[in-house]
N, C-alpha and C positions, 0 to 999 in steps of 0.2 A: 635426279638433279641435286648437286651438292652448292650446300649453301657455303657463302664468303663468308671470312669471319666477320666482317659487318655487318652481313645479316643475322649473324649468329651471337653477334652482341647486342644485336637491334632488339631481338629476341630475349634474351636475356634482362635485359632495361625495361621492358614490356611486362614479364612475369614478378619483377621486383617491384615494380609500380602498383600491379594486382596485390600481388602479398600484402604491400603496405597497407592499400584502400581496403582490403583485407582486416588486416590488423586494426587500423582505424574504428571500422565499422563493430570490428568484435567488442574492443572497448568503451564506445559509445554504447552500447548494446549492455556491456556487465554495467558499466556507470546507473542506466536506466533499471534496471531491475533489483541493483541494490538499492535506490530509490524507494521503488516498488516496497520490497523487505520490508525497509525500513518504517514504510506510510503504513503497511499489515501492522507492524506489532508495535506501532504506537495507538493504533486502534484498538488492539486487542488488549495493551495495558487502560486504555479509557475505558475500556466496556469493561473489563475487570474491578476498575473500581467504582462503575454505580454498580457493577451486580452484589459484590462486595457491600456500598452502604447499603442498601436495597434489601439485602440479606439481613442485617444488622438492625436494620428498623422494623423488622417484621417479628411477632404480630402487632398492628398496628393496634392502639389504645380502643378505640371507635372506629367502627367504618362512618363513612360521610352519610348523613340524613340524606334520605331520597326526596320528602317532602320541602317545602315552601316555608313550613312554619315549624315548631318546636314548642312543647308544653314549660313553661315555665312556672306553672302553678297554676292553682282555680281564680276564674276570671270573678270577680265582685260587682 
């Protein structure tokens, strides 16, 4: 069966509407994962700088008392 050119344009206006929603959908899609990207390594610049001070402050002077109380001299 041979198609009319109407339908052969029909056709055509069909596959270009596809491409488009196509198109659409692909850059909706890079928009969102550059996103993505960008949310990673702004994370990973945060986590770089406490590991950074983190790093910088160790060893620490004292560790924290585990006790309740602390000697500060003999009691009278």
């Amino acid at each position: 069966m041979q198609r009319t050119l109407g339908g052969k344009l029909w056709s055509l206006v069909q596959y270009a509407c596809v491409l488009y929603a196509g198109q659409k959908a692909f850059n909706a899609l890079q928009r969102s994962l550059k996103k993505k990207r960008e949310e990673i390594q702004s994370r990973r610049e945060n986590s770089d700088k406490v590991d950074i001070a983190s790093e910088d402050s160790f060893p620490a002077s004292d560790p924290p008392a585990w006790g309740g109380s602390h000697a500060v001299g003999p009691i009278h």
